[in-house]
Structures are given as structure tokens and as C-alpha cells.
ZADRENKOL-608532 format. One record per residue (C-alpha): residue number from 0; residue in three letters; x, y, z. Coordinates in Angstrom, 2 decimals, m for minus. Example, Ala and Ser with C-alpha at 12.3 -4.5 7.8 and 13.67 -1.06 7.14 Angstrom:
<recs>
[rec 0 "ala" [12.30 m4.50 7.80]]
[rec 1 "ser" [13.67 m1.06 7.14]]
</recs>
This chain:
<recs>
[rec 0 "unk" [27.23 88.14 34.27]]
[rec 1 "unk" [26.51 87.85 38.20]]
[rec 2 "unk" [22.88 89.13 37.38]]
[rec 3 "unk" [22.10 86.46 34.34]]
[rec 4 "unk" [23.43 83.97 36.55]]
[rec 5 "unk" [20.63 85.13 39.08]]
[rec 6 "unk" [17.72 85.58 36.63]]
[rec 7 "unk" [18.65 81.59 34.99]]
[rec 8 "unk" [19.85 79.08 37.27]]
[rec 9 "unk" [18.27 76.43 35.92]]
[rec 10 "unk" [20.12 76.71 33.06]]
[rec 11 "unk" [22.69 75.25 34.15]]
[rec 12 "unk" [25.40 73.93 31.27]]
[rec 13 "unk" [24.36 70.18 29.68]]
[rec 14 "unk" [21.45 69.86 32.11]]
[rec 15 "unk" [18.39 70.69 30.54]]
[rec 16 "unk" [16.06 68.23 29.12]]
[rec 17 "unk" [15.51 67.46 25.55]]
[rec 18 "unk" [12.18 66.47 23.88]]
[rec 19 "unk" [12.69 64.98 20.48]]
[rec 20 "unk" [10.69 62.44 18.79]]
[rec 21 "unk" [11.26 59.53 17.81]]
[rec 22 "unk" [14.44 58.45 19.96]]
[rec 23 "unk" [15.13 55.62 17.19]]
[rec 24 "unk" [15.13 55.77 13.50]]
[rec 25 "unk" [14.93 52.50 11.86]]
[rec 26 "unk" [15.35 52.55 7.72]]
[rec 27 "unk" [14.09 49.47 5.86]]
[rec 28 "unk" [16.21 48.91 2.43]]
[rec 29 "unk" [13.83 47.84 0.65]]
[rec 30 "unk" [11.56 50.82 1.43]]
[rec 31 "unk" [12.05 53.53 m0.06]]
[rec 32 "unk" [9.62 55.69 1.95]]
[rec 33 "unk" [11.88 54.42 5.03]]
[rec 34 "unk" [14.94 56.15 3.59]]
[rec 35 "unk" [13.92 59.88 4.67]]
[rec 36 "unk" [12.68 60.16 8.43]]
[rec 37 "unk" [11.84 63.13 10.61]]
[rec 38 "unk" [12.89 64.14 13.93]]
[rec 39 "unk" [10.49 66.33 15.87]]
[rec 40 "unk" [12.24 68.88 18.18]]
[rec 41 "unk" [10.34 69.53 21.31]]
[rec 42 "unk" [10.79 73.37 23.01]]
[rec 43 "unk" [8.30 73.72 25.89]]
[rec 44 "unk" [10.14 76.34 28.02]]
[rec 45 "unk" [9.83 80.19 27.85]]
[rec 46 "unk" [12.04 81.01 25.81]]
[rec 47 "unk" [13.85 80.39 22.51]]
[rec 48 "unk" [16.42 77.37 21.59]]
[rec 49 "unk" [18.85 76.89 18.54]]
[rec 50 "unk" [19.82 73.40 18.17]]
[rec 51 "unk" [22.53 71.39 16.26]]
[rec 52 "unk" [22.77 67.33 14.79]]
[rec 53 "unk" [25.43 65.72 14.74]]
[rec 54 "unk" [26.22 62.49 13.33]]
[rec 55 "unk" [28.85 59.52 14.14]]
[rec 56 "unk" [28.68 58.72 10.70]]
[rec 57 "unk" [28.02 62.01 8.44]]
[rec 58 "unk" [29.13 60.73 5.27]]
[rec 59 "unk" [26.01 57.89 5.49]]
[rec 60 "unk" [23.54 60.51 6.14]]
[rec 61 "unk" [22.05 63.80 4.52]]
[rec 62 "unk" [20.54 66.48 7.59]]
[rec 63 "unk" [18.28 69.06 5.99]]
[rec 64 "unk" [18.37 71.95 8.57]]
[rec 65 "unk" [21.53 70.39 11.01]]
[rec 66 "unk" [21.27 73.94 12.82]]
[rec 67 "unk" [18.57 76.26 13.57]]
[rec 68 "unk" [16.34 77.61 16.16]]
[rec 69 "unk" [12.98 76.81 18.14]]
[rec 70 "unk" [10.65 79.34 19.50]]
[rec 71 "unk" [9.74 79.21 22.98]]
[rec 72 "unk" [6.40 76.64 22.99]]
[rec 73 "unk" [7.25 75.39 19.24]]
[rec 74 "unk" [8.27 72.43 17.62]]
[rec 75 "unk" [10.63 72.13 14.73]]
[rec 76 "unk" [11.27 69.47 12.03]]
[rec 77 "unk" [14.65 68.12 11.15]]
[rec 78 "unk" [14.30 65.40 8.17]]
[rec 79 "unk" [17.40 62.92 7.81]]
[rec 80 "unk" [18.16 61.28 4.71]]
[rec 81 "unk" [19.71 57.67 4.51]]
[rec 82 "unk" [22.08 58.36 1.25]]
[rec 83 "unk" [23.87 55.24 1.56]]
[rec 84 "unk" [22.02 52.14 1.52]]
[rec 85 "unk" [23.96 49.10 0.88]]
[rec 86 "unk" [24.04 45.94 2.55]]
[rec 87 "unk" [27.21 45.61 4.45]]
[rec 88 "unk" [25.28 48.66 6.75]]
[rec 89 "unk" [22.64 46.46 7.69]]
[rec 90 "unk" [22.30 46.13 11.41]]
[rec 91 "unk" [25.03 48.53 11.97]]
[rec 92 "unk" [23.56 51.25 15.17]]
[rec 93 "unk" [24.84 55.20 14.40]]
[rec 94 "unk" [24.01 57.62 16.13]]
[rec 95 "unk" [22.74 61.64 16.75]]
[rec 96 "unk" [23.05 63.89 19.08]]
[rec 97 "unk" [21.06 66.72 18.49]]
[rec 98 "unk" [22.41 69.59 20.99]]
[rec 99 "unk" [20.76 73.00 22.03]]
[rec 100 "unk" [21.36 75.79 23.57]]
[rec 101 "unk" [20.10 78.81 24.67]]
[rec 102 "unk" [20.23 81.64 21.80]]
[rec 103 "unk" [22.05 84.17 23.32]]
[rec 104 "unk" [24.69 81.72 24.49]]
[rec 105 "unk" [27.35 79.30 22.63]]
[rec 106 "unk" [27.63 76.49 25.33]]
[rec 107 "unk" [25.10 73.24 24.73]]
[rec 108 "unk" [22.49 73.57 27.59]]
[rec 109 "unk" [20.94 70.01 26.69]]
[rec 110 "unk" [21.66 66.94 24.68]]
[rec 111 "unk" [19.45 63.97 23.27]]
[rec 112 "unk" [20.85 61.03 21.69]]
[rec 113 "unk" [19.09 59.34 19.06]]
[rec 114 "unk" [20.03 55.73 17.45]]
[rec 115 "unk" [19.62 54.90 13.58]]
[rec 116 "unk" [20.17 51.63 11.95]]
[rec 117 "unk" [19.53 50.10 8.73]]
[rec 118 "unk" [17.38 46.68 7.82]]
[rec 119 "unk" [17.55 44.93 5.25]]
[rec 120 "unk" [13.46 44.12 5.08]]
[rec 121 "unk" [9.99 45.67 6.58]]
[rec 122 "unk" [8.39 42.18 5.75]]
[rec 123 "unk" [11.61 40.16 7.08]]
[rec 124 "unk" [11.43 42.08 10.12]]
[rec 125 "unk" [7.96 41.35 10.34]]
[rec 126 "unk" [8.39 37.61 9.54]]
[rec 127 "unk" [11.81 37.23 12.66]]
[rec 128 "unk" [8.99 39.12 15.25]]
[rec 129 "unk" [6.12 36.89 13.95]]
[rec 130 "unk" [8.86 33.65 14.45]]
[rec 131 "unk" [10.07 34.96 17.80]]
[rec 132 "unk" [6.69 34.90 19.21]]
[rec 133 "unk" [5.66 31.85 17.80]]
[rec 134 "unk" [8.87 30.17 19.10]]
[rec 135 "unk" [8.18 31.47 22.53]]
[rec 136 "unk" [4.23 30.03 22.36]]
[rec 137 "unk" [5.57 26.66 21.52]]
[rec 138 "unk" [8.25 27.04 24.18]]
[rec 139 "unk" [5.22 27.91 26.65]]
[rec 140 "unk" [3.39 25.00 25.77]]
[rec 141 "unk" [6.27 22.55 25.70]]
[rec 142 "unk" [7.06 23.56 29.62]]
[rec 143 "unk" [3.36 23.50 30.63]]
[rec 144 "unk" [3.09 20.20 28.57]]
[rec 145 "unk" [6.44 18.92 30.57]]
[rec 146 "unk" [5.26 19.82 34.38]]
[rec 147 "unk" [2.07 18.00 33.52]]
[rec 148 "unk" [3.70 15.00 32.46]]
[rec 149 "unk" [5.94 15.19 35.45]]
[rec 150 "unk" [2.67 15.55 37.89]]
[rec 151 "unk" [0.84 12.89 36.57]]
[rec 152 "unk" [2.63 10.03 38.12]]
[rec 153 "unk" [2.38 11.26 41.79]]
[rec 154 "unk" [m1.59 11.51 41.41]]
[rec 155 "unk" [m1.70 8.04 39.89]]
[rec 156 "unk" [0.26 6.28 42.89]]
[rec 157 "unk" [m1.55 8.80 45.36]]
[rec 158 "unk" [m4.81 7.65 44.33]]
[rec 159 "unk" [m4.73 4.31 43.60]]
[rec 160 "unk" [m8.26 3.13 44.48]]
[rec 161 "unk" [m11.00 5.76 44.46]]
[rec 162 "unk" [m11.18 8.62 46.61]]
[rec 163 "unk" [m13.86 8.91 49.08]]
[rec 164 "unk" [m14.52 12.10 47.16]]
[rec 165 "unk" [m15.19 10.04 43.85]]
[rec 166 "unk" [m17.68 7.63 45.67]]
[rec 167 "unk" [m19.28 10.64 47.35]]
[rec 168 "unk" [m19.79 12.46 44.15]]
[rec 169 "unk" [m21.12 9.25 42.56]]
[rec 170 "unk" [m23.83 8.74 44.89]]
[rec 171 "unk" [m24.95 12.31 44.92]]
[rec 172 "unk" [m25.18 11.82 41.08]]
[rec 173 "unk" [m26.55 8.63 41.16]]
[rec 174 "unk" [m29.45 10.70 43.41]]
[rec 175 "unk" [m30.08 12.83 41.43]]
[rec 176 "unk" [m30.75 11.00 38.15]]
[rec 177 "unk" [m33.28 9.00 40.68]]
[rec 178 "unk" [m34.90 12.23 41.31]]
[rec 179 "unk" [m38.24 13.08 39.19]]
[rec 180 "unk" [m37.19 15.66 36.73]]
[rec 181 "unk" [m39.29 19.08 37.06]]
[rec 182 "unk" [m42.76 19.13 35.69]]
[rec 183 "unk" [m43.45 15.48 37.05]]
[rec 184 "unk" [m46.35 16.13 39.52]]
[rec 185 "unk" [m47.66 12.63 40.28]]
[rec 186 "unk" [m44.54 12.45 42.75]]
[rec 187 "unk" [m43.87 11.23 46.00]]
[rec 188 "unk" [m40.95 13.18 46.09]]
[rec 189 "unk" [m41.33 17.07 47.64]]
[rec 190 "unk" [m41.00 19.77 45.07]]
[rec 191 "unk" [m37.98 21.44 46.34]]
[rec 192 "unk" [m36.43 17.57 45.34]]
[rec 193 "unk" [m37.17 17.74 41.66]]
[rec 194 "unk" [m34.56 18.58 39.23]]
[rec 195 "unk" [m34.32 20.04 35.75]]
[rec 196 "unk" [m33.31 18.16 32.98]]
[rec 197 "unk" [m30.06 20.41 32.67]]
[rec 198 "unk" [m29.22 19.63 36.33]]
[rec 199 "unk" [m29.81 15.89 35.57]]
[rec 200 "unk" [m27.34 16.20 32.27]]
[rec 201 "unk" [m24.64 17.44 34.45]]
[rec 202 "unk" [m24.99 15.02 37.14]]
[rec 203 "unk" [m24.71 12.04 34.31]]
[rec 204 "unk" [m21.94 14.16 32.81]]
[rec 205 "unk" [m19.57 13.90 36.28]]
[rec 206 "unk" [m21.07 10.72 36.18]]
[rec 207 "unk" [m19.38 9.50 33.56]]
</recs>
């Protein structure tokens, strides 16, 4: 015993991790491809691993394969039935643990626990996600809406005439409609000074 204690001391009793895939199994009522789901069991280490599932609720759920074994760098299958679909389950969480252990030994070297409930709908639970997010858009909008509201009366009493900015901006515009447009060479005006007709439609748009 000393000397397996040596060789393995990283197997140490409930420590060792568990891979399994998915961690949640979600089964739709009204989908009947929902109602049998499969578990993939993970064993990356060196050597091999026999694993167990056990259920809160057994009677609600049909394990093909609860026990078996993994070979070192394998995966494994375990496909759990929902036999008992009725509505007063819906929403209800049970759950798995699906324990392993090394195969020479009896005591559970890892654990994973992995949650199961029952929905009434695919296309409800589709249609609550689609609401929720819409709900929070409009929420978004309604606060963004509600802090400009609550700005807008400071900049009205802060500028109450215009803004040397404003006047500033107006001249320069005012300038540079003036200004010959490009492709006018019978000018007094330097080249460098002409504008093109897109620069001149901007300066009438901040014009306006």
C-alpha cells in the first residue's frame, strides 16, 4: 500500500478533475428529439477510469450505461432519457453526478455535477429570450432618451445668445461660399483659396 501511495499521489480521494460535456441538459416538451440527450465523458490521463451516474430523481429519468469504464485518452457516451414528461416538471432543476474512479480501486477519485430541467417550449423559450432583449433595448433607449431630456435645459440657459463659436463658424462659412469654387480661373482670388463644390455644400450645410 505504502508503494501505490508513492507511485499515485495525485490521486488523491475526490480530487481529480472531471471532463464531461455538456454541464446542463435542457429537455424541451414539445420536442421530442430533446427527450434523449448525451453526456460525453472526458478521460485524458494515463490510465483507465470506470465511472457511475447518479440521479436526484431516478424514477424521472432512464441512464443507458449508469456504470462503466473509460480508457486512458478515450471518451465515452452516456445517453439519458427524459421518461417522464408532464407539465407540473417544468422548470423543476435535477441533478447528476457522474462519479469515477480509478479501476483498480472502489473509492470516487472525481465528481462532476450536471443540472437537467424540463421546458415546456423550444419556440417559447425562444420567444421569453427574444422579449428579454427587446425589453432591455427599449430600457436602453428610454434612459439615454431620459439623460438627454434632463441635459437639454442647462445648454439652453447656458447659451442663451450665440456663442462666439457660432458667429465664428458663421463667418468662416459665410467665406467660404464667397470663395470662387475650383475650376474658376478668371479669379482674383489665389488658387490655394478656391474651394470645391463639396467643400462649399458643407460649409452651407453648418450654415444652416
Amino acid at each position: 500500500p505504502m508503494q501505490q501511495q508513492k507511485r499515485q499521489p495525485e490521486l488523491v480521494e475526490g480530487n481529480l478533475p472531471v471532463f464531461v460535456f455538456p454541464t446542463e441538459l435542457i429537455f424541451y416538451a414539445d420536442d421530442q428529439s430533446t427527450h434523449k440527450q448525451v453526456l460525453t465523458l472526458y478521460n485524458p490521463y494515463e490510465f483507465a477510469l470506470k465511472f457511475k451516474v447518479l440521479c436526484t430523481t431516478p424514477n424521472k429519468y432512464a441512464v443507458v450505461d449508469a456504470t462503466g469504464a473509460v480508457k486512458p485518452q478515450c471518451c465515452v457516451d452516456i445517453v439519458i432519457r427524459h421518461r417522464d414528461v408532464r407539465a407540473s416538471y417544468y422548470g423543476v432543476i435535477d441533478k447528476f453526478r457522474l462519479q469515477v474512479s480509478e479501476q483498480s480501486q472502489r473509492k470516487a477519485l472525481g465528481k462532476k455535477e450536471i443540472i437537467a430541467t424540463l421546458l415546456p417550449s423550444a419556440k417559447e423559450q425562444q420567444q421569453q429570450k427574444e422579449e428579454e432583449e427587446k425589453r432591455i433595448k427599449e430600457h436602453l433607449t428610454e434612459s439615454v432618451f431620459f439623460e438627454q431630456t434632463l441635459c437639454q435645459p442647462e445648454n439652453r440657459t447656458a447659451s442663451s445668445g450665440p456663442s462666439l463659436l457660432t458667429v465664428f463658424l458663421g463667418v468662416v462659412c459665410v467665406a467660404a461660399l464667397m470663395l470662387p469654387t475650383l475650376g474658376e480661373m478668371e479669379s482674383l482670388v489665389p488658387l490655394y483659396l478656391h474651394l470645391s463644390v463639396n467643400q462649399k455644400l458643407v460649409a452651407a450645410y453648418v450654415l444652416g
